[in-house]
mmCIF file of the N, C-alpha and C atoms, coordinates in Angstrom:
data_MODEL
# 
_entry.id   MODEL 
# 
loop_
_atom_site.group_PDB 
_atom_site.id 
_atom_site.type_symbol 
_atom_site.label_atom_id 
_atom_site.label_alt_id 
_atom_site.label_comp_id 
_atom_site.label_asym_id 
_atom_site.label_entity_id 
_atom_site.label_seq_id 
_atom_site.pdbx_PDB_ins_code 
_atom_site.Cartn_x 
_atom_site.Cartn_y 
_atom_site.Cartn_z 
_atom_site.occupancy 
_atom_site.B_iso_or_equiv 
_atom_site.pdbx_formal_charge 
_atom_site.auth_seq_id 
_atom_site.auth_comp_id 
_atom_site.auth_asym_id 
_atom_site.auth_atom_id 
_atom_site.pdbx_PDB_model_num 
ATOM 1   N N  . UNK A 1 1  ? 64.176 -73.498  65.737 1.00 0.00 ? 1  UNK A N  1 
ATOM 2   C CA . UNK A 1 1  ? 63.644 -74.665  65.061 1.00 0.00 ? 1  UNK A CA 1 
ATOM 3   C C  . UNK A 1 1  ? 63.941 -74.540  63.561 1.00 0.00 ? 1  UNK A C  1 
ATOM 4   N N  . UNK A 1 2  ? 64.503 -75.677  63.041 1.00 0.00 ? 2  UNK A N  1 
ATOM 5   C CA . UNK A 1 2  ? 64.678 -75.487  61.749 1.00 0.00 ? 2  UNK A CA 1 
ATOM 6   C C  . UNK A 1 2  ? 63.678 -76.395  61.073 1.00 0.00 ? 2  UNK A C  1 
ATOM 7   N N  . UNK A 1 3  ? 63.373 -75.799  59.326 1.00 0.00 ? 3  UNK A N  1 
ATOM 8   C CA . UNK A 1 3  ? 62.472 -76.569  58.607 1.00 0.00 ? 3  UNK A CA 1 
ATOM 9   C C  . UNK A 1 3  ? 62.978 -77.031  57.668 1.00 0.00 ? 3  UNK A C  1 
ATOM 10  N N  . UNK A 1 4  ? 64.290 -77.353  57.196 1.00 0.00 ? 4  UNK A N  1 
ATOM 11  C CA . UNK A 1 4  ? 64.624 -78.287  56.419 1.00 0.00 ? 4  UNK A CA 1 
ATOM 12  C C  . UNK A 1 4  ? 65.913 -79.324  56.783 1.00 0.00 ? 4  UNK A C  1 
ATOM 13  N N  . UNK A 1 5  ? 66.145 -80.206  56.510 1.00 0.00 ? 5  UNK A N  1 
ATOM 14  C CA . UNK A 1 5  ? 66.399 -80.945  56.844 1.00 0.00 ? 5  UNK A CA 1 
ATOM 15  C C  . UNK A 1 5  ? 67.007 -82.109  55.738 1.00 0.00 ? 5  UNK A C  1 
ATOM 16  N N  . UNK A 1 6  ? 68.561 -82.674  56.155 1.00 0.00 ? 6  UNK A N  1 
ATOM 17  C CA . UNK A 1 6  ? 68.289 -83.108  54.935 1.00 0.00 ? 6  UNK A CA 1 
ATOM 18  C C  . UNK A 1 6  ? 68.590 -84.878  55.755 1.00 0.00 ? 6  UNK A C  1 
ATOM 19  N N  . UNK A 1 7  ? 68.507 -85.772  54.800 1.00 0.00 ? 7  UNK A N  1 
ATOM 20  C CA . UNK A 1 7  ? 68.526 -87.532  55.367 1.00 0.00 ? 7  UNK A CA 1 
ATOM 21  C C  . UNK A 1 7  ? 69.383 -88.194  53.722 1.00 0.00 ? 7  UNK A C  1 
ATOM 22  N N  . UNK A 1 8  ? 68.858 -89.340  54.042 1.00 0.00 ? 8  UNK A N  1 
ATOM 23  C CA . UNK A 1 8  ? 69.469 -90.578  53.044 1.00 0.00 ? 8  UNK A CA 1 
ATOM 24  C C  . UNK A 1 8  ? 68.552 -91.570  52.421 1.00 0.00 ? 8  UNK A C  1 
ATOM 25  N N  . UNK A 1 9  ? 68.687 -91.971  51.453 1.00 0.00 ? 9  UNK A N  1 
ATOM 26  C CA . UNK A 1 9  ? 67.498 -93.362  51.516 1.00 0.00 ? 9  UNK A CA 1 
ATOM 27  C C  . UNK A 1 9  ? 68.720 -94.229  51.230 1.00 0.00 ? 9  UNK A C  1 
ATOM 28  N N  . UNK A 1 10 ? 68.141 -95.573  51.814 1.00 0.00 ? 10 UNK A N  1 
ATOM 29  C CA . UNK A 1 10 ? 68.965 -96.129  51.997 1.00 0.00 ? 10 UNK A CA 1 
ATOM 30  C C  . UNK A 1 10 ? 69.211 -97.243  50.727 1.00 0.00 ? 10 UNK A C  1 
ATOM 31  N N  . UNK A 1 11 ? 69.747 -98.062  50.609 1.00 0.00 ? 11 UNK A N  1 
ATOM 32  C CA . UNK A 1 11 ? 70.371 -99.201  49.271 1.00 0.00 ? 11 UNK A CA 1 
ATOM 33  C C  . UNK A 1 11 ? 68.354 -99.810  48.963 1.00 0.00 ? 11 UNK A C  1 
ATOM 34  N N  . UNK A 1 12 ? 67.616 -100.067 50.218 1.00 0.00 ? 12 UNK A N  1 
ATOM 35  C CA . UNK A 1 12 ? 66.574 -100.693 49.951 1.00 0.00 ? 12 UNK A CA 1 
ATOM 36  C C  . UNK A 1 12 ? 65.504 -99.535  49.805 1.00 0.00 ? 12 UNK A C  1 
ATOM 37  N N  . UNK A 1 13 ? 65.803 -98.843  49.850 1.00 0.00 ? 13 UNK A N  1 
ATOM 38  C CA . UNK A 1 13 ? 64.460 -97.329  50.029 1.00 0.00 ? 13 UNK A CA 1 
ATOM 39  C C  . UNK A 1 13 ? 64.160 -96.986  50.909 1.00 0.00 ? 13 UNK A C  1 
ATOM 40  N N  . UNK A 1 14 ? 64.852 -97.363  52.255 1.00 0.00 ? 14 UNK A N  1 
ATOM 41  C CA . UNK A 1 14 ? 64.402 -97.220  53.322 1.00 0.00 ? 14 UNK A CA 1 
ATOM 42  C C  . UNK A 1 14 ? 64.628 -95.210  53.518 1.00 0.00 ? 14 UNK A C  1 
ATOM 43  N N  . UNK A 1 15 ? 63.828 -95.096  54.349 1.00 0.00 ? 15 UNK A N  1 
ATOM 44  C CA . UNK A 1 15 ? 64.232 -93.573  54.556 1.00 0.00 ? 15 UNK A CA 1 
ATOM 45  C C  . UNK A 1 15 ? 64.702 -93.085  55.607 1.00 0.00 ? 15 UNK A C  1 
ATOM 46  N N  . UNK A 1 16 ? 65.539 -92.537  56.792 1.00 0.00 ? 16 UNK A N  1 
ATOM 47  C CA . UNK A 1 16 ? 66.317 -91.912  57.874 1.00 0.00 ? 16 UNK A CA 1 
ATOM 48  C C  . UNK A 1 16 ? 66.047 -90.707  57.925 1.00 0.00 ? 16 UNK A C  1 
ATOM 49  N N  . UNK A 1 17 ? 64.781 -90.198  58.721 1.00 0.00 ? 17 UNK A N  1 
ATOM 50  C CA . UNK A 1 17 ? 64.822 -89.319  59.182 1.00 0.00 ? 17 UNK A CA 1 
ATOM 51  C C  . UNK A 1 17 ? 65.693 -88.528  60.419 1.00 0.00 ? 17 UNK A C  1 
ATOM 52  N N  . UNK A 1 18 ? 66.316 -87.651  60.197 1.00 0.00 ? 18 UNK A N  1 
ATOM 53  C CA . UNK A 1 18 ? 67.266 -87.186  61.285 1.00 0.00 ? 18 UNK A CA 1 
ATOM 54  C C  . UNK A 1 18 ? 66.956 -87.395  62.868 1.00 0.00 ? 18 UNK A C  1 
ATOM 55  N N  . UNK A 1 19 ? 67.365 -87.100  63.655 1.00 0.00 ? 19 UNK A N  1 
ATOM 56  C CA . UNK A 1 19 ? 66.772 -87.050  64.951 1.00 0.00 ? 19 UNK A CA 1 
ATOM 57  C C  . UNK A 1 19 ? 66.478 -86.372  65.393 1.00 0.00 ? 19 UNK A C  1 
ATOM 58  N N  . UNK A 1 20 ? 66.477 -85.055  65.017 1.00 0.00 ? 20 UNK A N  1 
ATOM 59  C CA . UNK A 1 20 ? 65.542 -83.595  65.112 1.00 0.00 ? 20 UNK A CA 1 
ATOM 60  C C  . UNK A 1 20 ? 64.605 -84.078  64.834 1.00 0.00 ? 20 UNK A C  1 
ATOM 61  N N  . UNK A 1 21 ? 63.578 -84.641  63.755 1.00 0.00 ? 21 UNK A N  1 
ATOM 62  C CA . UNK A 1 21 ? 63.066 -84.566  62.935 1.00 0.00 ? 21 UNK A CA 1 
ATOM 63  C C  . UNK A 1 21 ? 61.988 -85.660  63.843 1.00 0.00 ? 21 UNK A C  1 
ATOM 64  N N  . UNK A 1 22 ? 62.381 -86.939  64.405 1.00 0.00 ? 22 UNK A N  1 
ATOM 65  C CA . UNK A 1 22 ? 62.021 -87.846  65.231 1.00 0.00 ? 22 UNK A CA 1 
ATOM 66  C C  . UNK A 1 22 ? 61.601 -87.209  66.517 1.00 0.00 ? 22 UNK A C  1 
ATOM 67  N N  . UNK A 1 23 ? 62.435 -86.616  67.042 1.00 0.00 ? 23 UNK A N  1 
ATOM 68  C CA . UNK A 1 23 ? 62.376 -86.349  68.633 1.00 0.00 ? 23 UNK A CA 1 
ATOM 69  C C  . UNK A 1 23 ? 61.040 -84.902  68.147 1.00 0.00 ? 23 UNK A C  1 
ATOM 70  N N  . UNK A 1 24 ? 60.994 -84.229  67.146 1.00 0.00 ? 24 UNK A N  1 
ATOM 71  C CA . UNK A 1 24 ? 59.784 -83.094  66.839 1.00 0.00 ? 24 UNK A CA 1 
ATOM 72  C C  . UNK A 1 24 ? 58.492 -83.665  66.723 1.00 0.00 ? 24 UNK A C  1 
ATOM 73  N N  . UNK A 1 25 ? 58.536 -84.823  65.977 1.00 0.00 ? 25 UNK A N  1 
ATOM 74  C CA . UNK A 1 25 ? 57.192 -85.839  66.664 1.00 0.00 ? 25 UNK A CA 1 
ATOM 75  C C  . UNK A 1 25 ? 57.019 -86.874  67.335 1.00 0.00 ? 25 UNK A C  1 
ATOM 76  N N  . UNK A 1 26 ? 57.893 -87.185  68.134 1.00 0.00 ? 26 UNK A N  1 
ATOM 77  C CA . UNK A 1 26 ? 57.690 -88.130  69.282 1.00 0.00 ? 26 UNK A CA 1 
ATOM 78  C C  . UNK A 1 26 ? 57.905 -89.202  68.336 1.00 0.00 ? 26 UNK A C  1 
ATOM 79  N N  . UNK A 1 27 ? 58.950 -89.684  67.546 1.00 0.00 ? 27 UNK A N  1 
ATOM 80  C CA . UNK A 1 27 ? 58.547 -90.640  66.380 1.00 0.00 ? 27 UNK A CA 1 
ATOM 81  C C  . UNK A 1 27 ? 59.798 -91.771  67.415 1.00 0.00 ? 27 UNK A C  1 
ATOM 82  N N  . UNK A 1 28 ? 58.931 -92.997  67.635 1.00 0.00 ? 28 UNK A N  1 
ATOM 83  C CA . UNK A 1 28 ? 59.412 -94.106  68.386 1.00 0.00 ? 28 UNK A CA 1 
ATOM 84  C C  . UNK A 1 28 ? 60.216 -95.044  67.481 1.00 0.00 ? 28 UNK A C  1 
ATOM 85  N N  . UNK A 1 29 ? 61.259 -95.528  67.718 1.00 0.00 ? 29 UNK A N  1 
ATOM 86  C CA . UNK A 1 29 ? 61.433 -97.189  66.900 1.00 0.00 ? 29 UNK A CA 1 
ATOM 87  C C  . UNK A 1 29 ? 60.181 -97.450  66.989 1.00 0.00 ? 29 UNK A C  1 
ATOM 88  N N  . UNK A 1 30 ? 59.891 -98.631  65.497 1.00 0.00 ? 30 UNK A N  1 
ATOM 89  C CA . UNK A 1 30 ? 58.594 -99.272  65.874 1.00 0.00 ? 30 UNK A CA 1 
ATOM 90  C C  . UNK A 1 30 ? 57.113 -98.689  65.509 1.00 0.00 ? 30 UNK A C  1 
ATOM 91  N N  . UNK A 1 31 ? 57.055 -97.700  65.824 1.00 0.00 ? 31 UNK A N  1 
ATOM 92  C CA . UNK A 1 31 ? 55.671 -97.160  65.544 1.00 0.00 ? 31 UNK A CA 1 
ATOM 93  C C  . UNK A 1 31 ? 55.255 -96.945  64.556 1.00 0.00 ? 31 UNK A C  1 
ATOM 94  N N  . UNK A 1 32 ? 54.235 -96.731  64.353 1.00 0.00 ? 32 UNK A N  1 
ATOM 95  C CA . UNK A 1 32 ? 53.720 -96.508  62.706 1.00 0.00 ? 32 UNK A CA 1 
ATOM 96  C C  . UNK A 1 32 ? 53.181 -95.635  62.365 1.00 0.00 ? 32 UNK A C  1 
ATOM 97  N N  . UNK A 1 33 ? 53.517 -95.172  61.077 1.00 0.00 ? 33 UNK A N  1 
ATOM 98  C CA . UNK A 1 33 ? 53.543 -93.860  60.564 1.00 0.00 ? 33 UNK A CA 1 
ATOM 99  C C  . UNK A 1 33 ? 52.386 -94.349  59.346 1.00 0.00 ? 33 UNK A C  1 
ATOM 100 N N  . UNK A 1 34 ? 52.131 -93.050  58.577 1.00 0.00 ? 34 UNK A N  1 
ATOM 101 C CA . UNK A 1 34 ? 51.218 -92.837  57.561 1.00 0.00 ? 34 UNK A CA 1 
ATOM 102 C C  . UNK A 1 34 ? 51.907 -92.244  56.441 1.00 0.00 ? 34 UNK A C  1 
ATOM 103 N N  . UNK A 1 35 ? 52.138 -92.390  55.296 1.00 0.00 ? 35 UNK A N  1 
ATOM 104 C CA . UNK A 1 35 ? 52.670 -91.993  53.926 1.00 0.00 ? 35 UNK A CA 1 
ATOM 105 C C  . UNK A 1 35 ? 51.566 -91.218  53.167 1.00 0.00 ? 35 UNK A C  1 
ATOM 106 N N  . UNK A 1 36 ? 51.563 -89.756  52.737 1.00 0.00 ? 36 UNK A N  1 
ATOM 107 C CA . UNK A 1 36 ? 50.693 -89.564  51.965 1.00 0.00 ? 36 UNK A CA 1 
ATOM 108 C C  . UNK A 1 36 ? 52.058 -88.339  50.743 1.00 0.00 ? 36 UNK A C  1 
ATOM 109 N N  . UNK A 1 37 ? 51.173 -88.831  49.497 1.00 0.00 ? 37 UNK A N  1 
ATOM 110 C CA . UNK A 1 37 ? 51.585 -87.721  48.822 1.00 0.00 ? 37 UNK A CA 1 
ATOM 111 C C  . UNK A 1 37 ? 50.595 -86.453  48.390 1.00 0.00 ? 37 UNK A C  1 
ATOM 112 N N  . UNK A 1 38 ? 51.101 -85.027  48.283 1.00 0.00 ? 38 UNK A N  1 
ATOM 113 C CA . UNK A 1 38 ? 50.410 -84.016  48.257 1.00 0.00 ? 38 UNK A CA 1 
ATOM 114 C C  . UNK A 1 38 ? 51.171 -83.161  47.448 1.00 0.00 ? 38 UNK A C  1 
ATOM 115 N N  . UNK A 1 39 ? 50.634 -83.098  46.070 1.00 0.00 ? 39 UNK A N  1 
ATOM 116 C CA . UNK A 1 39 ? 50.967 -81.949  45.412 1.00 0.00 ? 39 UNK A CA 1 
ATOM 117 C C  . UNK A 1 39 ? 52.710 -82.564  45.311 1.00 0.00 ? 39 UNK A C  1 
ATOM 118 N N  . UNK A 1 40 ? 52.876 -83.124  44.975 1.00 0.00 ? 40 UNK A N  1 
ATOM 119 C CA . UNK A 1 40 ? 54.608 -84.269  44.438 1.00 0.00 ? 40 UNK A CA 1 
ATOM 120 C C  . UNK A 1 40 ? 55.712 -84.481  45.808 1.00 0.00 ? 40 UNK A C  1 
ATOM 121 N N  . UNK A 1 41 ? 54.705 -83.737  46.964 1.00 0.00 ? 41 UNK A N  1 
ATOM 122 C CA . UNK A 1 41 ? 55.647 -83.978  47.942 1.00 0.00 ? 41 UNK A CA 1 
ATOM 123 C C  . UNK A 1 41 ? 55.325 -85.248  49.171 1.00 0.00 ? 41 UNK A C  1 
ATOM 124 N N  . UNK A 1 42 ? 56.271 -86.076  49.706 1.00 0.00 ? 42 UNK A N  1 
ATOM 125 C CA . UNK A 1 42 ? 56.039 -87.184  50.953 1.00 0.00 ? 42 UNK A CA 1 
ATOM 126 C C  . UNK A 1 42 ? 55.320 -86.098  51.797 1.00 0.00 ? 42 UNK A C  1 
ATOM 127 N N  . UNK A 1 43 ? 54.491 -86.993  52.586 1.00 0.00 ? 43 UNK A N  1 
ATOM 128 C CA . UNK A 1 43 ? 54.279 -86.216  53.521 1.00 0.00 ? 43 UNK A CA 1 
ATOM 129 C C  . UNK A 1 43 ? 54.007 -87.643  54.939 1.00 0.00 ? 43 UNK A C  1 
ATOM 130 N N  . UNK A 1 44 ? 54.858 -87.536  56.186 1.00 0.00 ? 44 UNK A N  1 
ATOM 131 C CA . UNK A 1 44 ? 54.996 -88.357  57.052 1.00 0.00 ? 44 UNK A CA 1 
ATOM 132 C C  . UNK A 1 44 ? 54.349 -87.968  58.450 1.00 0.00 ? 44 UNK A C  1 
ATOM 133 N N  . UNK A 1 45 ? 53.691 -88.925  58.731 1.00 0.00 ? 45 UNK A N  1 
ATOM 134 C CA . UNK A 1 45 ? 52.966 -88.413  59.552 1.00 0.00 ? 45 UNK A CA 1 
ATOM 135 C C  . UNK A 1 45 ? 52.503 -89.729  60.882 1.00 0.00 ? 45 UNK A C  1 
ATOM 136 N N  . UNK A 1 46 ? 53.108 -89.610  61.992 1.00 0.00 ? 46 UNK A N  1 
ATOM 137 C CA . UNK A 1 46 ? 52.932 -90.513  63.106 1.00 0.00 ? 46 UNK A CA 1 
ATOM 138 C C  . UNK A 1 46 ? 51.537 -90.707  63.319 1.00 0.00 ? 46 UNK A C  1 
ATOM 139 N N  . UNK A 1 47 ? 51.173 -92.242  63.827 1.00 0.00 ? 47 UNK A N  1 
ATOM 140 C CA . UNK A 1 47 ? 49.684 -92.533  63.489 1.00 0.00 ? 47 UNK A CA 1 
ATOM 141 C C  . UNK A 1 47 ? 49.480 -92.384  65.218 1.00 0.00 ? 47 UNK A C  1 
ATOM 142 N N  . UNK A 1 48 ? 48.493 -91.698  65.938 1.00 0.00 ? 48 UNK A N  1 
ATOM 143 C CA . UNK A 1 48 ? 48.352 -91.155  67.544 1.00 0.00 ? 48 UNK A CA 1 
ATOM 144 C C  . UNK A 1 48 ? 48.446 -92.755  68.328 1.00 0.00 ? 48 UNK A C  1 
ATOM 145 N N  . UNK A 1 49 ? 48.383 -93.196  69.226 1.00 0.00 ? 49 UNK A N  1 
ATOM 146 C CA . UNK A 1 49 ? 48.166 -94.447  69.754 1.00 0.00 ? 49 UNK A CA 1 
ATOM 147 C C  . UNK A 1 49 ? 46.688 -94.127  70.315 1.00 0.00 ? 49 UNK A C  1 
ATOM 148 N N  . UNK A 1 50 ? 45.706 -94.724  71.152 1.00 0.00 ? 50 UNK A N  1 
ATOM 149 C CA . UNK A 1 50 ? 44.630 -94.385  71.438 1.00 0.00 ? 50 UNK A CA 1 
ATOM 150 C C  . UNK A 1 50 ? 44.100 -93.988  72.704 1.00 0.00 ? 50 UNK A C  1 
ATOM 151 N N  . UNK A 1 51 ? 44.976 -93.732  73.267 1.00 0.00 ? 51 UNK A N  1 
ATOM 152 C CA . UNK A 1 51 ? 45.493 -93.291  74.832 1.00 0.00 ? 51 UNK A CA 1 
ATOM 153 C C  . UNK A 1 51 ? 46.076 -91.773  73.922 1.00 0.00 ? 51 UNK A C  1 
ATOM 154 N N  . UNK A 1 52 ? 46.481 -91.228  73.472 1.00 0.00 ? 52 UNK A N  1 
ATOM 155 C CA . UNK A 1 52 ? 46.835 -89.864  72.595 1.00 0.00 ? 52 UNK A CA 1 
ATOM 156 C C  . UNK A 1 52 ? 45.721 -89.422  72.354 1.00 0.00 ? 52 UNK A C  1 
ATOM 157 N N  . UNK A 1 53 ? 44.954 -90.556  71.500 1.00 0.00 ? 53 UNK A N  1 
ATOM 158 C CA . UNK A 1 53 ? 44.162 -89.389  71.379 1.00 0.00 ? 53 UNK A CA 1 
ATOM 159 C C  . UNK A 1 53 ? 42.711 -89.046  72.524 1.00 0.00 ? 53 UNK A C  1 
ATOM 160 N N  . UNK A 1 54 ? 42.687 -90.212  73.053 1.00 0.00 ? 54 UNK A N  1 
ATOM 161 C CA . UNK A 1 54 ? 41.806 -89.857  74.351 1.00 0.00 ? 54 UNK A CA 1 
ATOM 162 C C  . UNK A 1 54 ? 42.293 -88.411  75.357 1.00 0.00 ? 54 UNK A C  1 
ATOM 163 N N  . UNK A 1 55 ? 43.542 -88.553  75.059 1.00 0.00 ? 55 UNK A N  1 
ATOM 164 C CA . UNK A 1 55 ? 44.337 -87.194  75.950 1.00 0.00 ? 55 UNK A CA 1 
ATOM 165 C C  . UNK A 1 55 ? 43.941 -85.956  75.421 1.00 0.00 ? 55 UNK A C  1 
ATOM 166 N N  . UNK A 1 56 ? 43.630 -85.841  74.207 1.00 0.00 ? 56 UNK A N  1 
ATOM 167 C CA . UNK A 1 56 ? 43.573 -84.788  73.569 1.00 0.00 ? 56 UNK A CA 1 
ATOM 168 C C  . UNK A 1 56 ? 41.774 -84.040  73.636 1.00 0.00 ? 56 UNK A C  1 
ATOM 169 N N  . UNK A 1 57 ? 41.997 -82.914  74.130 1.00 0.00 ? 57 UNK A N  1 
ATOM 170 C CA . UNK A 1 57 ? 40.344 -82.107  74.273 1.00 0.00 ? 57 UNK A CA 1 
ATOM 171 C C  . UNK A 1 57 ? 39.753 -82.318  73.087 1.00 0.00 ? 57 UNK A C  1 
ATOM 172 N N  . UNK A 1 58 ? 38.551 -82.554  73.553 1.00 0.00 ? 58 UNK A N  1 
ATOM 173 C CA . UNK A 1 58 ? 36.940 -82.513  72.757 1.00 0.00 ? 58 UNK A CA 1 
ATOM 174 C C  . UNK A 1 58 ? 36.999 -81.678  71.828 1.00 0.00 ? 58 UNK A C  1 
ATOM 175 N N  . UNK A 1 59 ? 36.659 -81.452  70.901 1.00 0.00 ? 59 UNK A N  1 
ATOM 176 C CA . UNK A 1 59 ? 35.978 -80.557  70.125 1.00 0.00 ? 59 UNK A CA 1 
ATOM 177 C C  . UNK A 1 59 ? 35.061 -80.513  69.520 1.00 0.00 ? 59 UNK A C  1 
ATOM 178 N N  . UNK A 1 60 ? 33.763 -81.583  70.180 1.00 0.00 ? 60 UNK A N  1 
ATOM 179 C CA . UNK A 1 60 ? 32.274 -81.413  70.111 1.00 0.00 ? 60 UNK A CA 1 
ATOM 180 C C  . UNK A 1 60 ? 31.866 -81.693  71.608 1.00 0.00 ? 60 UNK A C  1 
ATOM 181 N N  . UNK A 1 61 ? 31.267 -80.795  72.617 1.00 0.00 ? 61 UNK A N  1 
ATOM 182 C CA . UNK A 1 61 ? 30.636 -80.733  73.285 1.00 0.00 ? 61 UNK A CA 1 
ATOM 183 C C  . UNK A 1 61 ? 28.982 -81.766  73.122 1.00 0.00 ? 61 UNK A C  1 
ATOM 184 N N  . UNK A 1 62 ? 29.089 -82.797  73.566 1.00 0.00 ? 62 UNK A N  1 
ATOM 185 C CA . UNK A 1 62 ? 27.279 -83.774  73.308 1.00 0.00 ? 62 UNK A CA 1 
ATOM 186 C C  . UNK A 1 62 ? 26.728 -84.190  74.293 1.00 0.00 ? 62 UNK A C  1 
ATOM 187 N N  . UNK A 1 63 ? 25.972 -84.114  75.198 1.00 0.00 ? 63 UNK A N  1 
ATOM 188 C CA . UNK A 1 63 ? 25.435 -84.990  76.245 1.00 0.00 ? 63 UNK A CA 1 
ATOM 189 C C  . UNK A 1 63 ? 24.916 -86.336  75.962 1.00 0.00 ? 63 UNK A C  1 
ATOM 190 N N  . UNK A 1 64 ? 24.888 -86.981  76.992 1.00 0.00 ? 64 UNK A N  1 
ATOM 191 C CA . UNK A 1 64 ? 23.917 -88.426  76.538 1.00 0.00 ? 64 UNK A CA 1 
ATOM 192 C C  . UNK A 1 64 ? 23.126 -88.680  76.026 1.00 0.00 ? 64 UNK A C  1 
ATOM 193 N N  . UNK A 1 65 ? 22.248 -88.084  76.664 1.00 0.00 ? 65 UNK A N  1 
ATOM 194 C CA . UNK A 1 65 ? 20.883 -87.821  75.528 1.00 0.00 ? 65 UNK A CA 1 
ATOM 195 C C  . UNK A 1 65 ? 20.543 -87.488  74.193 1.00 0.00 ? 65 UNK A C  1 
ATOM 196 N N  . UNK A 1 66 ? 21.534 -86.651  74.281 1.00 0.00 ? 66 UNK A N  1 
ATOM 197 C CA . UNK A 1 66 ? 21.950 -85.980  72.640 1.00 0.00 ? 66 UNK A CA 1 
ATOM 198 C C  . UNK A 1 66 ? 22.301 -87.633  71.797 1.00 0.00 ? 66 UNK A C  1 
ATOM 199 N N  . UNK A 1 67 ? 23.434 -87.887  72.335 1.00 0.00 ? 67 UNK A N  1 
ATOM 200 C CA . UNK A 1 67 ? 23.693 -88.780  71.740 1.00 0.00 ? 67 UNK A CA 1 
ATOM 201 C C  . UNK A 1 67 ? 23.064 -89.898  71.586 1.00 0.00 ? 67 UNK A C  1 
ATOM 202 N N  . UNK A 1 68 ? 22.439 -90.535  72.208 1.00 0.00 ? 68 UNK A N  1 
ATOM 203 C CA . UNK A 1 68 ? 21.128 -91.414  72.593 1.00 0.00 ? 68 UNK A CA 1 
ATOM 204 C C  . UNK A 1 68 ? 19.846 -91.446  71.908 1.00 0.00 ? 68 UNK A C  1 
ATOM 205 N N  . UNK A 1 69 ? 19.465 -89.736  71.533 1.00 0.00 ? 69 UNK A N  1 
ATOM 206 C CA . UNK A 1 69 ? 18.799 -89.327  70.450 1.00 0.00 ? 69 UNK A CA 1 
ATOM 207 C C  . UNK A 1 69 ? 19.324 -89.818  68.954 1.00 0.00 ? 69 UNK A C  1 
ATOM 208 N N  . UNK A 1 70 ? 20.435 -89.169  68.871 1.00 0.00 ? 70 UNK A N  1 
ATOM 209 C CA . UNK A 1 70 ? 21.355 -89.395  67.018 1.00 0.00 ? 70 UNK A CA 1 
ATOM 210 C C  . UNK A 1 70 ? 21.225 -90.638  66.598 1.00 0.00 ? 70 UNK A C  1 
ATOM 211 N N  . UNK A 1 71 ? 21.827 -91.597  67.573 1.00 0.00 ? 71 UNK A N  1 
ATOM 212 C CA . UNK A 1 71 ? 22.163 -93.111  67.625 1.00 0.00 ? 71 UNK A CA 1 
ATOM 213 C C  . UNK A 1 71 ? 20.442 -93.658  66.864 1.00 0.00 ? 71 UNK A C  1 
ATOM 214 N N  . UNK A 1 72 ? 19.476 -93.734  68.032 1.00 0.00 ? 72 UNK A N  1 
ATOM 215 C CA . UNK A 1 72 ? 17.927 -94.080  67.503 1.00 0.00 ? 72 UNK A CA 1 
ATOM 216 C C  . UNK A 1 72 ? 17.711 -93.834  65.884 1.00 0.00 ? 72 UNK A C  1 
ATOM 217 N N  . UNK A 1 73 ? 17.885 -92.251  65.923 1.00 0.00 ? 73 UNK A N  1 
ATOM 218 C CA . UNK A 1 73 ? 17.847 -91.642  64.843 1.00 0.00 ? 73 UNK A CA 1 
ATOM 219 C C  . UNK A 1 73 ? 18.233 -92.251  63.662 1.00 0.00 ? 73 UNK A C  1 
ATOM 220 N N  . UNK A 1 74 ? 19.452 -92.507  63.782 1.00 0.00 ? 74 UNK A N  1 
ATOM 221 C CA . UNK A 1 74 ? 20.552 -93.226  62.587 1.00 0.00 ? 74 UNK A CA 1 
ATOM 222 C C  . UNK A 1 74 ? 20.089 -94.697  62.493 1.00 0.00 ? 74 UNK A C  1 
ATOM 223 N N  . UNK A 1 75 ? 19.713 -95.253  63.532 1.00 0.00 ? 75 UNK A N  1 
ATOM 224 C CA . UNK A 1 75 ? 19.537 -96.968  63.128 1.00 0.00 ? 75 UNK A CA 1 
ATOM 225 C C  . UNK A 1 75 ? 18.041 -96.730  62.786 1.00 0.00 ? 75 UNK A C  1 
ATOM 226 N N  . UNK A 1 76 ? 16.941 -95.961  63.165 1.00 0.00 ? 76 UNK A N  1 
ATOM 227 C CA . UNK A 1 76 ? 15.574 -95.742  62.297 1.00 0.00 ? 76 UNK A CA 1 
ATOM 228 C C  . UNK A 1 76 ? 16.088 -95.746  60.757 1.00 0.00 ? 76 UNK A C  1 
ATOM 229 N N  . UNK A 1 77 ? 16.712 -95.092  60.399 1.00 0.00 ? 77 UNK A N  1 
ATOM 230 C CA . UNK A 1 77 ? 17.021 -94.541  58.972 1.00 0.00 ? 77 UNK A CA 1 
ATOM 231 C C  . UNK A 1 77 ? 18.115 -95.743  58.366 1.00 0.00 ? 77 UNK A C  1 
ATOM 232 N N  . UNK A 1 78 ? 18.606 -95.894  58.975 1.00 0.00 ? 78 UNK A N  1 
ATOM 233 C CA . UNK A 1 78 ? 19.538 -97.301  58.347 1.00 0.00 ? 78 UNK A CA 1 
ATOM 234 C C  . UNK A 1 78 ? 18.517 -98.484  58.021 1.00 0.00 ? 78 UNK A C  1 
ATOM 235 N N  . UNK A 1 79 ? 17.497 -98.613  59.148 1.00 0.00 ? 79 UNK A N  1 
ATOM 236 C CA . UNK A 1 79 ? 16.746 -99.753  58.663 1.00 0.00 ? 79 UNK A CA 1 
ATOM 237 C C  . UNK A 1 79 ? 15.472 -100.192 57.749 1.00 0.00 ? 79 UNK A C  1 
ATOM 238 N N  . UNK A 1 80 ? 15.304 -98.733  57.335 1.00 0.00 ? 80 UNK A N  1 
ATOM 239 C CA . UNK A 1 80 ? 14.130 -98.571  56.210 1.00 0.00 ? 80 UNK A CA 1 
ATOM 240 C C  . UNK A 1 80 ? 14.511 -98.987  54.685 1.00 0.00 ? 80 UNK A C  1 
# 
C-alpha cells in the first residue's frame, strides 16, 4: 500500500484523485465527500450512506429502559 500519491487539479479546481486512492475508500462517482482543512493540509473524507453506518458495531451497549429513562430525563430538563 502506498501513501503518497500524486493527481491534477483541473483548469476549474476540480481535483482527480487517482484510482488507488478511490477504490481505498470505496469512493463512488457521485457520492459525497467532506472537505476539511487541518493544520494547512486537505483532508477528504467519504460521507458513510446510512445503511454503512447501521452495518457498523455498536460502541455503546443501552437497553430500553436505559434509554427510556435518559429520554424522560432530558425532556424533564429541557422543559423547565
Amino acid at each position: 500500500m502506498r501513501f503518497l500519491y500524486k493527481g491534477k487539479v483541473g483548469s476549474k479546481g476540480e481535483l482527480f484523485p487517482p484510482k488507488e486512492i478511490r477504490e481505498q475508500i470505496n469512493l463512488k462517482a457521485g457520492q459525497s465527500i467532506t472537505y476539511r482543512i487541518v493544520n494547512g493540509r486537505l483532508i477528504v473524507e467519504r460521507i458513510l450512506t446510512p445503511e454503512e453506518i447501521l452495518e457498523k458495531p455498536s460502541k455503546v451497549i443501552i437497553s430500553l429502559d436505559e434509554l427510556k429513562k435518559d429520554r424522560l430525563k432530558l425532556s424533564e430538563e429541557l422543559s423547565q
